[in-house]
N, CA, C, O and CB atoms as a CASP TS submission, in Angstrom:
PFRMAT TS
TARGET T0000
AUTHOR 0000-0000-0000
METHOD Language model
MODEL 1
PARENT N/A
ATOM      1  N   UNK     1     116.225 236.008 166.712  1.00  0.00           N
ATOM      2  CA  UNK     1     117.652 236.077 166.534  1.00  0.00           C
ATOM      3  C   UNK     1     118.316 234.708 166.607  1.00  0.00           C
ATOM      4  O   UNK     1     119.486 234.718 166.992  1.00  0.00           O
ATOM      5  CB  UNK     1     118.243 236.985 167.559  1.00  0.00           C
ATOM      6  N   UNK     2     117.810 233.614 166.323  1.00  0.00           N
ATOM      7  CA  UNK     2     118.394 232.336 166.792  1.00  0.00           C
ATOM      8  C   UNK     2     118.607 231.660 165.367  1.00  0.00           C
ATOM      9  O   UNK     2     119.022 230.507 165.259  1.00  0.00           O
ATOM     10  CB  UNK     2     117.365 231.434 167.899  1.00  0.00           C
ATOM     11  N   UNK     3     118.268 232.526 164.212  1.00  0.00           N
ATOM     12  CA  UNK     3     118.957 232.482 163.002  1.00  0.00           C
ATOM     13  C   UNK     3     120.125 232.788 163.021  1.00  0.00           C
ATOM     14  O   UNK     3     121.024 231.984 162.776  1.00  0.00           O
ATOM     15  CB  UNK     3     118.502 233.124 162.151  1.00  0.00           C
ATOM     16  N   UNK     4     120.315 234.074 163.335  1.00  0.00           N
ATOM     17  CA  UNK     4     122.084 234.209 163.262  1.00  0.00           C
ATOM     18  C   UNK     4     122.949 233.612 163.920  1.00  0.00           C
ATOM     19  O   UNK     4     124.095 233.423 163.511  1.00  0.00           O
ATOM     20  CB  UNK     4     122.594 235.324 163.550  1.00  0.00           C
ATOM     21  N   UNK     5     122.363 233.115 165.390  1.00  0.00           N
ATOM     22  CA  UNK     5     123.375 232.117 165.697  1.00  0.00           C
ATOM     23  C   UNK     5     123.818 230.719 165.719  1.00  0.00           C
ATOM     24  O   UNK     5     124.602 230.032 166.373  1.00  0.00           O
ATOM     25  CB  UNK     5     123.474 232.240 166.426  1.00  0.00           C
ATOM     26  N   UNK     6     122.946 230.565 164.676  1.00  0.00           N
ATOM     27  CA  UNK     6     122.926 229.265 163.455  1.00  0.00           C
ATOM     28  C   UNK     6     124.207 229.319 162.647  1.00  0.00           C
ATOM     29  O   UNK     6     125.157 228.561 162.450  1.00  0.00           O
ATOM     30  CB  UNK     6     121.570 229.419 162.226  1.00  0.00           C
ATOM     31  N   UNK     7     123.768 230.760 162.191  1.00  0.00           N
ATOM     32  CA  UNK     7     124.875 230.936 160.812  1.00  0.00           C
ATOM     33  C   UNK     7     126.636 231.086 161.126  1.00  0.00           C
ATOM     34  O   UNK     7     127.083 232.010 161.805  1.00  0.00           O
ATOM     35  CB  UNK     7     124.399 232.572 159.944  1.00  0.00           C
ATOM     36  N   UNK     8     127.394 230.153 160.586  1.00  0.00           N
ATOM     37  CA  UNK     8     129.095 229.958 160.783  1.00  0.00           C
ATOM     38  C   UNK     8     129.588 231.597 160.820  1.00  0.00           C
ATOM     39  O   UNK     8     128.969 232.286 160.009  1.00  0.00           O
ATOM     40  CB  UNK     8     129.987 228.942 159.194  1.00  0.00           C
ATOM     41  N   UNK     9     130.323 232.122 161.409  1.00  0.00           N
ATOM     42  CA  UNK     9     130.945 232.832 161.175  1.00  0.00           C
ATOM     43  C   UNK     9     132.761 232.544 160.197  1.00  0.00           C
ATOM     44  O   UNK     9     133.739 232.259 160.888  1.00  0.00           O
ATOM     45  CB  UNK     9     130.760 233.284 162.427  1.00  0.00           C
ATOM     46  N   UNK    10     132.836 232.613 159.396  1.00  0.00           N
ATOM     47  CA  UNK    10     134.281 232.661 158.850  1.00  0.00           C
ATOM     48  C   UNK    10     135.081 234.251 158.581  1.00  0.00           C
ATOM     49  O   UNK    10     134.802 235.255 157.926  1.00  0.00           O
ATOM     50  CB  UNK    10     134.170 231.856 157.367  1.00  0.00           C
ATOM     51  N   UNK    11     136.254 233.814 159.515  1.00  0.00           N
ATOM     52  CA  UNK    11     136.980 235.186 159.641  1.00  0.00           C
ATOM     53  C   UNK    11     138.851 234.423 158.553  1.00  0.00           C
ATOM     54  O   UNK    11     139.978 234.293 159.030  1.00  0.00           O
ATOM     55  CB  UNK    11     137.195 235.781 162.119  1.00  0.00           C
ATOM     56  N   UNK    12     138.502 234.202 157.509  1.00  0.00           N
ATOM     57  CA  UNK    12     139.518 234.436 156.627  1.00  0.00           C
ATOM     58  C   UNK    12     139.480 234.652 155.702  1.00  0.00           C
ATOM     59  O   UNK    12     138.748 234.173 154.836  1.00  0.00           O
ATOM     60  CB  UNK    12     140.130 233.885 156.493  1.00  0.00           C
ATOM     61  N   UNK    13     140.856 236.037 155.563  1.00  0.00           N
ATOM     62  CA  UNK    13     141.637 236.906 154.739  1.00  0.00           C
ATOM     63  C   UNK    13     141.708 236.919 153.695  1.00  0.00           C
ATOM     64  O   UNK    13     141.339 237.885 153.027  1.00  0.00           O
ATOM     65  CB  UNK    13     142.565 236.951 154.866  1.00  0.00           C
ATOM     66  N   UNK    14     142.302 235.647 153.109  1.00  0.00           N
ATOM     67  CA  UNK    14     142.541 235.479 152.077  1.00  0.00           C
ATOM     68  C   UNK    14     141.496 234.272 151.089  1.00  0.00           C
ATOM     69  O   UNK    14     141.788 233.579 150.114  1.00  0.00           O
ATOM     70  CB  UNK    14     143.869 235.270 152.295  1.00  0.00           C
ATOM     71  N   UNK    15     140.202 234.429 151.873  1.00  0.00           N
ATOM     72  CA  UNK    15     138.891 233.487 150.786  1.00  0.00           C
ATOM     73  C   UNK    15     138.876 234.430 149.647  1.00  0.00           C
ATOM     74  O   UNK    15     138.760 233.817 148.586  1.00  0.00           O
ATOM     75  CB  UNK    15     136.932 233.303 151.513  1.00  0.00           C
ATOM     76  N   UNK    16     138.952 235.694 149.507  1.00  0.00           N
ATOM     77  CA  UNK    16     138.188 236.760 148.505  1.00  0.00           C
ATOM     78  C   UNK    16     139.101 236.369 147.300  1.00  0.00           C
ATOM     79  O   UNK    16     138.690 236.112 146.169  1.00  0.00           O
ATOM     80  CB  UNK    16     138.235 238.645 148.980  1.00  0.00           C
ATOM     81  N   UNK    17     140.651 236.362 147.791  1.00  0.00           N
ATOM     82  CA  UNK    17     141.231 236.094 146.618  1.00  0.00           C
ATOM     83  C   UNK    17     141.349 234.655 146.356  1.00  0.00           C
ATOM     84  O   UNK    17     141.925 234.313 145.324  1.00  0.00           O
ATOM     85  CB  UNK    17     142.439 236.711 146.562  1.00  0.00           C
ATOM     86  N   UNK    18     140.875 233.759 147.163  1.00  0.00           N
ATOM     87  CA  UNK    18     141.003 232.618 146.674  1.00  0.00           C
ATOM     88  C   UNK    18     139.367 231.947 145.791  1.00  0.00           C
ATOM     89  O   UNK    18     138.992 230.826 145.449  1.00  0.00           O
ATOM     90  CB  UNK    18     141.564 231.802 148.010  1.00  0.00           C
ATOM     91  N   UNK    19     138.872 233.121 145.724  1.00  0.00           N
ATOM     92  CA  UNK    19     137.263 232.911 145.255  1.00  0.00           C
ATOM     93  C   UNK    19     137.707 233.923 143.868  1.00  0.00           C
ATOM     94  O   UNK    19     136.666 234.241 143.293  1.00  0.00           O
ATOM     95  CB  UNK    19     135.662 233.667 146.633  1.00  0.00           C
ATOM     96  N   UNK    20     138.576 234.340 143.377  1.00  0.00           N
ATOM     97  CA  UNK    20     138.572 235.262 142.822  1.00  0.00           C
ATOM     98  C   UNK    20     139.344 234.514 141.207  1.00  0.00           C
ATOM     99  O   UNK    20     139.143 234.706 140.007  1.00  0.00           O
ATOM    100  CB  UNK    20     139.262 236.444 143.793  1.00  0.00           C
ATOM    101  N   UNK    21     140.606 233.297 142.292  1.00  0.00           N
ATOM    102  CA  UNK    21     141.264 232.898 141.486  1.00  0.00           C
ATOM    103  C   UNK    21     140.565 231.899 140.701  1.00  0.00           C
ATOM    104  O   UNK    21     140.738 231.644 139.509  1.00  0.00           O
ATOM    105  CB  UNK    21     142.302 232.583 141.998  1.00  0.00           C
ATOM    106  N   UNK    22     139.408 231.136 141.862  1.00  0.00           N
ATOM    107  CA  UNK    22     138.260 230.035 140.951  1.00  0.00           C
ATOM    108  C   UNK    22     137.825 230.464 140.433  1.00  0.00           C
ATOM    109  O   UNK    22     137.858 230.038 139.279  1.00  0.00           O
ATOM    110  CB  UNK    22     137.284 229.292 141.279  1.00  0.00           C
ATOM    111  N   UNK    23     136.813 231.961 140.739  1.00  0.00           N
ATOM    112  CA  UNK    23     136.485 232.397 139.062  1.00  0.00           C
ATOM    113  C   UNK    23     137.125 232.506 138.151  1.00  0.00           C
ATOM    114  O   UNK    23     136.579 232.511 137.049  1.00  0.00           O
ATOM    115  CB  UNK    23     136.077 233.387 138.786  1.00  0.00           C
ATOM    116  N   UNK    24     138.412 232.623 138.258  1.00  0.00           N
ATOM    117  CA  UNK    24     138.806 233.084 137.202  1.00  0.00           C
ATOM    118  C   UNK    24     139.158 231.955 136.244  1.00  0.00           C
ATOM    119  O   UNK    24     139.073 232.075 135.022  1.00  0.00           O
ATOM    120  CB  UNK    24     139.790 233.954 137.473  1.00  0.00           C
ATOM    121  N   UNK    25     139.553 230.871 136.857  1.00  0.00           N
ATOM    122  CA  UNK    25     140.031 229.509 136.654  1.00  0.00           C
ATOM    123  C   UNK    25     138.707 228.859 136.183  1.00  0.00           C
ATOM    124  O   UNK    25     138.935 227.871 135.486  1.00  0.00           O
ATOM    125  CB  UNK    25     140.721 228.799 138.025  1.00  0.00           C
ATOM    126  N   UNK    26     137.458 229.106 136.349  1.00  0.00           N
ATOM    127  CA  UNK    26     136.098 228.463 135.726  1.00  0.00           C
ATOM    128  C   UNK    26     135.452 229.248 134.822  1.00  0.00           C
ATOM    129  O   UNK    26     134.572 228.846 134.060  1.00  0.00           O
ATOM    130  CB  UNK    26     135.051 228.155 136.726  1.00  0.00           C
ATOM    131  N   UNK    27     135.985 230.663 134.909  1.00  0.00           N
ATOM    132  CA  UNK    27     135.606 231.414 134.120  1.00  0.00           C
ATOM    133  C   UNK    27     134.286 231.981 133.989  1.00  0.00           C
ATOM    134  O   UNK    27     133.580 232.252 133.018  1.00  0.00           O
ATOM    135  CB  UNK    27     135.902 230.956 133.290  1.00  0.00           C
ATOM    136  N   UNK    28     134.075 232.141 135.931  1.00  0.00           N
ATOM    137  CA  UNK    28     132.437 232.363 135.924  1.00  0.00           C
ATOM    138  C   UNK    28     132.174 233.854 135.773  1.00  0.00           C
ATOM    139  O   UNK    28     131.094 234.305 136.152  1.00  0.00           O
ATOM    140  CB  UNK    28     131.661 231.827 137.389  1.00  0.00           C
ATOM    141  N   UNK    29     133.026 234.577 135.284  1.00  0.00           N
ATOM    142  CA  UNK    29     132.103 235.722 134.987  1.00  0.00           C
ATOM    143  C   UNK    29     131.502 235.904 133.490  1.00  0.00           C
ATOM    144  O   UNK    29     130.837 236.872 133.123  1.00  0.00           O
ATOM    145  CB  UNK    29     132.871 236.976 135.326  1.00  0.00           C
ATOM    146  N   UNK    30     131.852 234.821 132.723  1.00  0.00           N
ATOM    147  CA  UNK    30     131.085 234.384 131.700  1.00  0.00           C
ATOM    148  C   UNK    30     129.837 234.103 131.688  1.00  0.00           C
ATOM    149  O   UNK    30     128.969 234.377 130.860  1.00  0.00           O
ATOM    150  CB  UNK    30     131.488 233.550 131.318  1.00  0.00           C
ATOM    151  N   UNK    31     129.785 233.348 132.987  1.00  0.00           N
ATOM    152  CA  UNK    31     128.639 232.454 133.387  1.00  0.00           C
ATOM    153  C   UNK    31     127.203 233.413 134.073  1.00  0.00           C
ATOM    154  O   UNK    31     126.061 232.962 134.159  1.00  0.00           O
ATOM    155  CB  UNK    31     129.345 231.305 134.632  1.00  0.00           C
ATOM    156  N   UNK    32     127.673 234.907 134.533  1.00  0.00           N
ATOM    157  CA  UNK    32     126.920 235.818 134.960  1.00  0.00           C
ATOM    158  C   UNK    32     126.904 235.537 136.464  1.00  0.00           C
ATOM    159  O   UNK    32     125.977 235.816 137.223  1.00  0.00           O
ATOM    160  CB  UNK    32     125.632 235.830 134.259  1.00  0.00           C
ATOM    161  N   UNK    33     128.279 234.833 136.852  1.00  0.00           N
ATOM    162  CA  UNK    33     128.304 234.887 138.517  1.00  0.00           C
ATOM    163  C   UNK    33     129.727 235.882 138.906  1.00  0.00           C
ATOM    164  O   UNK    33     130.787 235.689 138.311  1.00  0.00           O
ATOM    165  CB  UNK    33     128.501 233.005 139.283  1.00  0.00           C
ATOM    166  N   UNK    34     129.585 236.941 139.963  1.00  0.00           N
ATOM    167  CA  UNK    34     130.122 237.624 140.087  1.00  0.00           C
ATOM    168  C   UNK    34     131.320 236.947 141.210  1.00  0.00           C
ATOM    169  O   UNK    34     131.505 235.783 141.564  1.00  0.00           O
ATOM    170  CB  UNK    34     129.285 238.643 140.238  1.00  0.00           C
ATOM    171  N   UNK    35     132.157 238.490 141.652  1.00  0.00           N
ATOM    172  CA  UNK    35     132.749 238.064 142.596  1.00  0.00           C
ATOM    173  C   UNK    35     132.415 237.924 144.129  1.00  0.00           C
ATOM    174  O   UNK    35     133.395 237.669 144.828  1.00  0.00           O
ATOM    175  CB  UNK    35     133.570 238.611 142.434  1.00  0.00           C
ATOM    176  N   UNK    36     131.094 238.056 144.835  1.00  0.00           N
ATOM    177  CA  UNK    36     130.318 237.933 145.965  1.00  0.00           C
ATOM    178  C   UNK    36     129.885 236.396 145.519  1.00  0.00           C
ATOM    179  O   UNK    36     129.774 235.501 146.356  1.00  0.00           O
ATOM    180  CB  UNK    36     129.069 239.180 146.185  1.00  0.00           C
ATOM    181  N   UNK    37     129.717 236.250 144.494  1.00  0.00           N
ATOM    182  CA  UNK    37     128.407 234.435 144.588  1.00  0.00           C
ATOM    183  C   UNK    37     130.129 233.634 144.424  1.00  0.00           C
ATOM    184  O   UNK    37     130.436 232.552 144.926  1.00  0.00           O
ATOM    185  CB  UNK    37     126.513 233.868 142.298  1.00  0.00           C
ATOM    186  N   UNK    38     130.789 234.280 143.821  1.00  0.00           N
ATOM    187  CA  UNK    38     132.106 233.251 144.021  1.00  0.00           C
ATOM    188  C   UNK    38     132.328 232.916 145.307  1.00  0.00           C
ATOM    189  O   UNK    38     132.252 231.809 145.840  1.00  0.00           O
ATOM    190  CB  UNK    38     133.465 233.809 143.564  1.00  0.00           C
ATOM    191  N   UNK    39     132.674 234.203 145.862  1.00  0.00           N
ATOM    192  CA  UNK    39     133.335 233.686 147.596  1.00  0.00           C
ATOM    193  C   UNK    39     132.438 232.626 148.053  1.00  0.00           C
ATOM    194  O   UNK    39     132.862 231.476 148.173  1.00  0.00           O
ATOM    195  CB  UNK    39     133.260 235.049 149.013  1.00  0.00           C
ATOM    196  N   UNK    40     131.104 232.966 148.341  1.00  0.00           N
ATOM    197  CA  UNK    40     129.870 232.427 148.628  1.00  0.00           C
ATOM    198  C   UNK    40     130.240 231.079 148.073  1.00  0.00           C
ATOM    199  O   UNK    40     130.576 230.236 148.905  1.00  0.00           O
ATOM    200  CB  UNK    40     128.569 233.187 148.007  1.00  0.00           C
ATOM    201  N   UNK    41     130.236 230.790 146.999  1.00  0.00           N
ATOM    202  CA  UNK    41     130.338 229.114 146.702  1.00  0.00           C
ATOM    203  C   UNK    41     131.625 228.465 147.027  1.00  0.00           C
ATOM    204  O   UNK    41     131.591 227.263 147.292  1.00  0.00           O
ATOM    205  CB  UNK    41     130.131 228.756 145.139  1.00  0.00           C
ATOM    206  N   UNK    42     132.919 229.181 147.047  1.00  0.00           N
ATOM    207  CA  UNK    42     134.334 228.640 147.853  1.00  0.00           C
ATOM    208  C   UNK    42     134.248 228.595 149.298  1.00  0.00           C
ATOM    209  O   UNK    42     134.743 227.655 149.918  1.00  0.00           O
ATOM    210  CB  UNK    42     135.619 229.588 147.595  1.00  0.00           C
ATOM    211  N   UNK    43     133.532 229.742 149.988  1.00  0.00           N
ATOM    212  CA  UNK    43     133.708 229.320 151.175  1.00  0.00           C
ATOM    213  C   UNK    43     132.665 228.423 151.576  1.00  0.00           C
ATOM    214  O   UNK    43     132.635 228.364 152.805  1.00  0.00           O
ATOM    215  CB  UNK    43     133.849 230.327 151.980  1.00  0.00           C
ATOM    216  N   UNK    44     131.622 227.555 150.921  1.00  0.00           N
ATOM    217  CA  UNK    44     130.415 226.596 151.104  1.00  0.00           C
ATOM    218  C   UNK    44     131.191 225.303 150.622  1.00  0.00           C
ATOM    219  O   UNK    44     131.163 224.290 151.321  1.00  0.00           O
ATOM    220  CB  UNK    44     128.903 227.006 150.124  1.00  0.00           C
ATOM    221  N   UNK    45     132.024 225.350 149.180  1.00  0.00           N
ATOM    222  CA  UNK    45     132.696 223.984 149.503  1.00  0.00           C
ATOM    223  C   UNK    45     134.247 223.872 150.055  1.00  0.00           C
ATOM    224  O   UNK    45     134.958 222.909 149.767  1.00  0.00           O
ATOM    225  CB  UNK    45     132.658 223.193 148.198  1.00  0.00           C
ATOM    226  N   UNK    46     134.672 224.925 150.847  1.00  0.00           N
ATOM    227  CA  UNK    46     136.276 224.685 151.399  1.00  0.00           C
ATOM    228  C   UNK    46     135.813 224.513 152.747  1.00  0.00           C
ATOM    229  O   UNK    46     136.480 223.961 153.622  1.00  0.00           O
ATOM    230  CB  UNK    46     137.570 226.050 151.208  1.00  0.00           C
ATOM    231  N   UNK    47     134.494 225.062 152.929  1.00  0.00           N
ATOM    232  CA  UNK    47     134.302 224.301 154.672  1.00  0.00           C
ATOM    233  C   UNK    47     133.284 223.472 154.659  1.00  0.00           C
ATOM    234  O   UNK    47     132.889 223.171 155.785  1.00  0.00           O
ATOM    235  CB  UNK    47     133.894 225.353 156.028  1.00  0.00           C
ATOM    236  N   UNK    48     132.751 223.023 153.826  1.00  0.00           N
ATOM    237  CA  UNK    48     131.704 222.147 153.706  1.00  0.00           C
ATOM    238  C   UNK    48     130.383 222.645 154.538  1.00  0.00           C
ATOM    239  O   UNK    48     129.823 222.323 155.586  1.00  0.00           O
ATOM    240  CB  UNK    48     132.215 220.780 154.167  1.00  0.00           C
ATOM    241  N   UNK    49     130.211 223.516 153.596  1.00  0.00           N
ATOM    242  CA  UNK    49     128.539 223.947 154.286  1.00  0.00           C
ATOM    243  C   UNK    49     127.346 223.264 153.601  1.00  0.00           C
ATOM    244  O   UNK    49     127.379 222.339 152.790  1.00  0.00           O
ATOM    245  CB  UNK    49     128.132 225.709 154.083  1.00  0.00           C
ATOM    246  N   UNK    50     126.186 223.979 154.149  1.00  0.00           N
ATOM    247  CA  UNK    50     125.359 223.580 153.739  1.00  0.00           C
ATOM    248  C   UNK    50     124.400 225.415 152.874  1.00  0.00           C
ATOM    249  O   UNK    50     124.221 226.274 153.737  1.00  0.00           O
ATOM    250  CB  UNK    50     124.769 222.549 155.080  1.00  0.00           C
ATOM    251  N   UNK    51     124.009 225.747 151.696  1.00  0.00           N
ATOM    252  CA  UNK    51     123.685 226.819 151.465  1.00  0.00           C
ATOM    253  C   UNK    51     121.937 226.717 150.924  1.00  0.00           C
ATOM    254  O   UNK    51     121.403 225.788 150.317  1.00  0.00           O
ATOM    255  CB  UNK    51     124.797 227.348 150.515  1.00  0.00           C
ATOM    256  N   UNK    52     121.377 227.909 151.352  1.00  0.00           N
ATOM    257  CA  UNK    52     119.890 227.292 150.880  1.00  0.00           C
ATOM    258  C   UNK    52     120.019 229.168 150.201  1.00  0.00           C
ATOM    259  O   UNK    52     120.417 230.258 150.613  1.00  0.00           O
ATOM    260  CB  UNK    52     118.215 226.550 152.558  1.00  0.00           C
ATOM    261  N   UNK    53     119.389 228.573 148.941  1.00  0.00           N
ATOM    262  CA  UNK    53     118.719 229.560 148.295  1.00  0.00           C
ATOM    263  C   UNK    53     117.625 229.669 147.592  1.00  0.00           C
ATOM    264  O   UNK    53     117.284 228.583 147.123  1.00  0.00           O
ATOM    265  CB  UNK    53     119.293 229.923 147.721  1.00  0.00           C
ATOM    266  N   UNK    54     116.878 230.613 147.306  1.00  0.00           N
ATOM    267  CA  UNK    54     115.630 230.716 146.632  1.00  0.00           C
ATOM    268  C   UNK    54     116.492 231.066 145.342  1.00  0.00           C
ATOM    269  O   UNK    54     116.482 232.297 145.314  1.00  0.00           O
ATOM    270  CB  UNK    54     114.393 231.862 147.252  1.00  0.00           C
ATOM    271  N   UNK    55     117.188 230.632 144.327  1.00  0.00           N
ATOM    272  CA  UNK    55     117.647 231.205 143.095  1.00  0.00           C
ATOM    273  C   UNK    55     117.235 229.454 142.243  1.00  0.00           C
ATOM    274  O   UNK    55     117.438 229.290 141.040  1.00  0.00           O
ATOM    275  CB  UNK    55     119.671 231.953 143.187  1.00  0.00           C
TER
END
């Protein structure tokens, strides 16, 4: 369990729509990225994370 308490918790409201408006503004559902990998990439560069994926 010393993974999860690695991982940031972020408790704000209004990321979904602000991940919603960059897609829409980049136009990534063209791109085949939804609205979950949006939030995911706004809230990695509005708090400056670090994200590891196998993709």
């Amino acid at each position: 369990m010393d993974f999860v308490a690695n991982v940031p918790l972020i408790d704000e409201p209004l990321l979904i729509i602000e991940a919603g408006m960059l897609s829409n503004d980049l136009n990534l559902i063209n791109e085949g990225v939804g609205l979950i990998d949006a939030v995911i990439i706004h809230a990695v560069q509005k708090h400056e994370l670090q994200l590891w994926t196998l993709d």
